[in-house]
N, C-alpha and C positions, 0 to 999 in steps of 0.2 A: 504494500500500500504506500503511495506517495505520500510526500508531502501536502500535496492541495487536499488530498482526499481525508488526510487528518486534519487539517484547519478548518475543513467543510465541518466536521462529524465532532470537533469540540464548537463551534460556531453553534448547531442547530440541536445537535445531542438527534442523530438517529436512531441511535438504536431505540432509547426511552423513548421516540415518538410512535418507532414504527411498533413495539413488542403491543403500547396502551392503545392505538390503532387497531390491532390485527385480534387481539385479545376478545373483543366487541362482538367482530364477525367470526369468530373462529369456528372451524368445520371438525376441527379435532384429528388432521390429515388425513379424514376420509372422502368421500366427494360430498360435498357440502350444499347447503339450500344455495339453489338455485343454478345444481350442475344438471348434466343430466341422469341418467339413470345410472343405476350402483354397475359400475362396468365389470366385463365378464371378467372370469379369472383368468383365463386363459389368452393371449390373441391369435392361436395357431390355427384356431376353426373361425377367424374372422373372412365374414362374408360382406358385402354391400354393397348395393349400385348408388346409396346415398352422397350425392354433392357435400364434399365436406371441405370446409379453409382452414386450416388451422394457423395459426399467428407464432411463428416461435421469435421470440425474442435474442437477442444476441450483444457483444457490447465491444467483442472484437475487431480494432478496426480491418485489421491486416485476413481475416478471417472472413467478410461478406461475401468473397467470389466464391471460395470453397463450402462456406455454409450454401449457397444458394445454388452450388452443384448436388450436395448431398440431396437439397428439398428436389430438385428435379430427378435424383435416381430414384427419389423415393417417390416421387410421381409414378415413373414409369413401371413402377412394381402396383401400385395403386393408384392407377388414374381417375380414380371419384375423389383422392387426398389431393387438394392442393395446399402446398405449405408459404407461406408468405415471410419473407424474412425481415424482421424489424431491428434497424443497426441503431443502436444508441450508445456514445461513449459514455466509458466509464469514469475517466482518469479525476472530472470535476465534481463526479457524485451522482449524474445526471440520469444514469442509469437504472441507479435503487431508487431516487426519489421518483423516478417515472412509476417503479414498478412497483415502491410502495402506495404510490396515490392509487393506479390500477387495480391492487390489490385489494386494496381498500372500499374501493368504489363498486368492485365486483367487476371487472372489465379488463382483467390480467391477460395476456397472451396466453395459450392454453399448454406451450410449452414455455420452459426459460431456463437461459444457464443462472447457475447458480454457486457461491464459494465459501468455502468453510467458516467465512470471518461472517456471514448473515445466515447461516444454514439455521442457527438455532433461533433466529427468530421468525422467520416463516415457519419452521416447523412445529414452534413452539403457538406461534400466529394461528395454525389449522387453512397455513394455505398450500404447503405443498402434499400433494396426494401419494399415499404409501403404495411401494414398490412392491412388495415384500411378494405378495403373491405371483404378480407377473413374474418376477425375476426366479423364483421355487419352479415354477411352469413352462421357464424359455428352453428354447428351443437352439438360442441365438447367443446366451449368455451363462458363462459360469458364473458366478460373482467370484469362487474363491479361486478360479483355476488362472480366470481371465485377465484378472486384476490385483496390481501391488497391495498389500493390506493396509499400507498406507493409506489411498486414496480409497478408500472402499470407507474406509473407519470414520472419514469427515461427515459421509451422508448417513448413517447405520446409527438410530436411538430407539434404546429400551427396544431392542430386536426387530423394530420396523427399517425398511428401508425408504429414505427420499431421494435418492436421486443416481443416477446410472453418470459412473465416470464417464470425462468426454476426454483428456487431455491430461498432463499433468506437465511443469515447469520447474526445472535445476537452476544454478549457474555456474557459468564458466568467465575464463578472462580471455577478453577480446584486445585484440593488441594489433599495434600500424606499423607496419614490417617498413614502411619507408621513412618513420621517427626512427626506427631500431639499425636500419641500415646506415642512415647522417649520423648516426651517433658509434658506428662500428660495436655494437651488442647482439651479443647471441639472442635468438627468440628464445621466449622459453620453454620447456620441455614437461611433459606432464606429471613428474617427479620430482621438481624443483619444490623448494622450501621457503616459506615469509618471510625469511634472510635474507633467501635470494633475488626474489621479487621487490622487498625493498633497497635493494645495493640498486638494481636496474631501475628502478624508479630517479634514485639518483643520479644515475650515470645519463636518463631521458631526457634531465628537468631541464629548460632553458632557459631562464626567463629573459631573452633577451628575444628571444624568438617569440615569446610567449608560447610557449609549453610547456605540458604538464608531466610528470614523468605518469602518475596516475590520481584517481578524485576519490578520495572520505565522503561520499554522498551518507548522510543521515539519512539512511532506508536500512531497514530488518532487515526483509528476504534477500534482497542481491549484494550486500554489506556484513553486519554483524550479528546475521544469526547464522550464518557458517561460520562466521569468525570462532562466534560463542561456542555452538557445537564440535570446533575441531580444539578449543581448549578444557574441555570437558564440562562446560556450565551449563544454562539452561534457563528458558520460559517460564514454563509453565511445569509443575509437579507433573507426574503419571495421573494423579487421581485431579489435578486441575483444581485442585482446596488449596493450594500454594504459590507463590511464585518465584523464580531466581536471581531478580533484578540483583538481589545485596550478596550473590554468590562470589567470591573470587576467582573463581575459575569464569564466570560468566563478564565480569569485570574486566579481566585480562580481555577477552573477545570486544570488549569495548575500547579499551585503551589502545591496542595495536592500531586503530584507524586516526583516533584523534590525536597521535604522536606523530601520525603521515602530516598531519595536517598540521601542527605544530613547527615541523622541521620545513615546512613551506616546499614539498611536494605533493601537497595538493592544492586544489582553490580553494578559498574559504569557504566558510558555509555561505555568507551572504554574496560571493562570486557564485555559487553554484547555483543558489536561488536565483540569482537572476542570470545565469547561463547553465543549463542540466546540463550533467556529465556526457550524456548523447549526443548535445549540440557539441558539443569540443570535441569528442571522438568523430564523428560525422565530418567537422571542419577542419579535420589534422591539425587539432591543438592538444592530444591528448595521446600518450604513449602506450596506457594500456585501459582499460573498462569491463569491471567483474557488471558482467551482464545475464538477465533471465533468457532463457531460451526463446522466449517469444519476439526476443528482436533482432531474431535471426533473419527473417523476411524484410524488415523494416532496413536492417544494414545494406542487404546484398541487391536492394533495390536501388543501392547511392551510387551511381556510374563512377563517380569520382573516389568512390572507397574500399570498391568490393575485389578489386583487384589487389590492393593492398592491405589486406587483414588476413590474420590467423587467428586460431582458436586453441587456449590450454586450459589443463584441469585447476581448480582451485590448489592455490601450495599449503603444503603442510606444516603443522608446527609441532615441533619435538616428536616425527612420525606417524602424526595422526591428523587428517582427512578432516574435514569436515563441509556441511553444506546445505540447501537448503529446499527443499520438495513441497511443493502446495499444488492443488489440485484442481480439477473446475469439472463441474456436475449436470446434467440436465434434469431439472423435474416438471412435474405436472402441476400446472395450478386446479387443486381440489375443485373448484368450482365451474370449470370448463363444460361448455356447454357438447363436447364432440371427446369425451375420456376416452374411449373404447378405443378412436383414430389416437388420438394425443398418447396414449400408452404403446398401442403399435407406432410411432415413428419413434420416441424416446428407446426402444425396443431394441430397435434397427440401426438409432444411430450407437447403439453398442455394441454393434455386430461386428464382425472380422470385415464386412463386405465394406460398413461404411466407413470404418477407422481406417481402412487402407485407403480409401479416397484420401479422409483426410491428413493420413501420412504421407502420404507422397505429393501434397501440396506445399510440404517445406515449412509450414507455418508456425505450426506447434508438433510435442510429442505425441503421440497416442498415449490414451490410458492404456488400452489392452498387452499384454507382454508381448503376445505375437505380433504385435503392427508397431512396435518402438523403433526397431531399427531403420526403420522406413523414414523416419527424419533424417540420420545421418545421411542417409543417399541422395536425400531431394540436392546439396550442396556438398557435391564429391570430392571440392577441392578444400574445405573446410575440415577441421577436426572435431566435429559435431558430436565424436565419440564419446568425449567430454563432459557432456552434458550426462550421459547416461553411466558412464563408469561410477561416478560417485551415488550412485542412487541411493545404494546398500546404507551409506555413513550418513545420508544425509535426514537435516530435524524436521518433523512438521512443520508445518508451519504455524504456529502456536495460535488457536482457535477455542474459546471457550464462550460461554454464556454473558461475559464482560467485554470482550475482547475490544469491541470501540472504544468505550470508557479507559479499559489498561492502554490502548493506544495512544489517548489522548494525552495519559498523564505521563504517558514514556515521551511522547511527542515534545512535550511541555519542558521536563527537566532536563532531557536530552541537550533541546536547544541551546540551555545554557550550558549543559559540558562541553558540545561546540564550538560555542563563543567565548570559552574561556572563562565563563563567570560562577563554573561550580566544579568540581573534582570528580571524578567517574566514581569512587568508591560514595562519595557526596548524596550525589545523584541517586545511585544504585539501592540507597539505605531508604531514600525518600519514595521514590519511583513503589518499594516492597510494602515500604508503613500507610498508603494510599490502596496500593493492589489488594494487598492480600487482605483484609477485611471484604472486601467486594467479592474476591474468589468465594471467601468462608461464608459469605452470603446468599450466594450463587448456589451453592451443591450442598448447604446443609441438610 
């Protein structure tokens, strides 16, 4: 989650609007007044000449041309299914407050992606419609064979299921072979170490040139909670009644970024805020960029860049890996006036048939096991391997019942470990004395 998207959600407080919202109308994740009928259990004897549109929702940008091949393979399997595809970004918030107002109003898309950081309040809302029996009955889907247990566990409460993997996202470090050539430095290798990533940072930096050897972006998932997880610290407890902001081991994972940033190889936070680490990578101001998998399509679209990038594994410290996996979901909104079509395409986009589409569109990972390596190929001249070698070490993505609220107030004190104006272990003790009362609130 960016920055904007935490400024939005301590600004308007979502989550508290949307949980008192959806509470009112809640169907309790079954199909709800004013769906249609309780849908079959099964979709394999699905028969119908019935004219149907279904509306799926999306928030991908890079992702509308392959979404909207999948909705026409899925036509030509069911030509009474038409599927419509509705793009709205994400990155300002624009997407949940869409789908919260829709939801709310009863006028939801009848499919939608869906992400661990909101799963618990639609489902907790009674707007997304349980899986559980479709997925016992496919024909199409293992849940446990076909998919990491990772991504399975985001959507999966009190034994119901909400939502069929669509994709899942790592990172790796993206680096400009012609800063590393001006500067005579080896690339680096996918067993290199955060010693040695920072000597080459150094050896990047120009500032005469203005460049960066690499950027301290205050972001979790593509920053420091791989940091965290390869120094042995931690989010969130197992049982999510805890959290590890005041860890030392979790600390260290914080302090190795804001010492880059210290020692003036990286931008500041308020350079970076007003130039993202993308724009500088994208502009060959930037030597290296630990980036998510998803902007792999977005890079190799840049005429001017795709010729000169490679791809390495995140480096280790004192031997140990670390990194960061977060997932993204399709569900059904309970209330859909067409459940029966809306469960058969959710179905289907978890099939082998339609993950390979969309693996071989280069865009994102597959959830499915069998269709992951179909990424690294869409970009042969890349080491896209990278993104999937580390899967095994890498953290959740830390998702609970608070998780806006803990964002916010990590958002908040952070800022100031950034700017210099509080100490990480400072921080870390405050960030805990705030969270964890909300955790112990949350799951008592």
């Amino acid at each position: 989650m960016n920055k904007k998207t935490w400024k939005k959600i301590a600004a308007v407080g979502v989550c508290v609007c949307m949980t008192a919202g959806f509470t009112a109308c809640s169907g309790g994740g079954k199909s709800g007044e004013g769906a249609s009928e309780e849908p079959a259990k099964s979709t394999k004897d699905y028969k119908s000449d019935k004219e149907v549109t279904l509306r799926y929702a999306i928030w991908g940008a890079t992702q509308q041309e392959v979404s909207k091949e999948l909705a026409d393979a899925f036509h030509e399997k069911y030509p009474n299914i038409t599927v419509e595809v509705e793009y709205t970004p994400q990155n300002t918030g624009e997407y949940w407050t869409k789908l919260e107002s829709s939801c709310t109003g009863g006028s939801a898309p009848d499919v939608f992606w869906m992400n661990g950081v909101h799963a618990d309040t639609y489902i907790e809302g009674g707007m997304m419609l349980s899986l559980s029996d479709l997925v016992e009955d496919s024909e199409l889907i293992d849940w446990k064979e076909d998919f990491p247990a990772t991504l399975t566990a985001q959507y999966e409460r009190d034994g119901e299921i909400y939502a069929i993997p669509k994709d899942f996202d790592t990172i790796a470090v993206w680096y400009n072979k012609q800063i590393f050539d001006e500067a005579g430095v080896e690339y680096p290798s996918d067993d290199w170490t955060w010693e040695e990533m920072v000597e080459t940072a150094r050896k990047l930096t120009n500032k005469e040139k203005g460049i960066y050897g690499i950027t301290a972006e205050m972001n979790g998932q593509q920053y420091y909670y791989p940091t965290i997880s390869a120094n042995g610290g931690y989010i969130l407890a197992e049982d999510n009644e805890s959290c590890g902001y005041d860890d030392k081991n979790t600390m260290k994972g914080l302090s190795c970024w804001t010492e880059l940033m210290e020692e003036g190889l990286s931008p500041s936070l308020q350079q970076l805020t007003d130039t993202p680490s993308s724009t500088l990578f994208e502009s060959g101001k930037l030597g290296m960029l630990w980036a998510g998998s998803w902007n792999t399509a977005s890079y190799m679209k840049n005429e001017q860049l795709r010729d000169y990038v490679g791809v390495a594994e995140l480096p280790s410290f004192d031997g140990k890996n670390g990194n960061c996996i977060n997932g993204l979901g399709i569900g059904v909104y309970s209330k859909s006036k067409n459940l029966d079509e809306a469960r058969l395409f959710v179905e289907w986009l978890g099939s082998k048939e339609a993950q390979e589409i969309q693996g071989k569109s280069g865009t994102v990972i597959s959830a499915r096991v069998d269709c992951q390596s179909l990424f690294t190929e869409s970009y042969p001249e890349l080491n896209l391997q990278a993104y999937l070698n580390q899967v095994d070490v890498a953290m959740p993505y830390p998702c609970s019942k608070v998780t806006n609220e803990m964002l916010t107030i990590e958002y908040d004190y952070l800022t100031k470990v950034y700017t210099g104006e509080m100490s990480v272990e400072d921080a870390g003790k405050k960030i805990a004395e705030e969270v964890n009362p909300l955790l112990e609130e949350a799951y008592k």
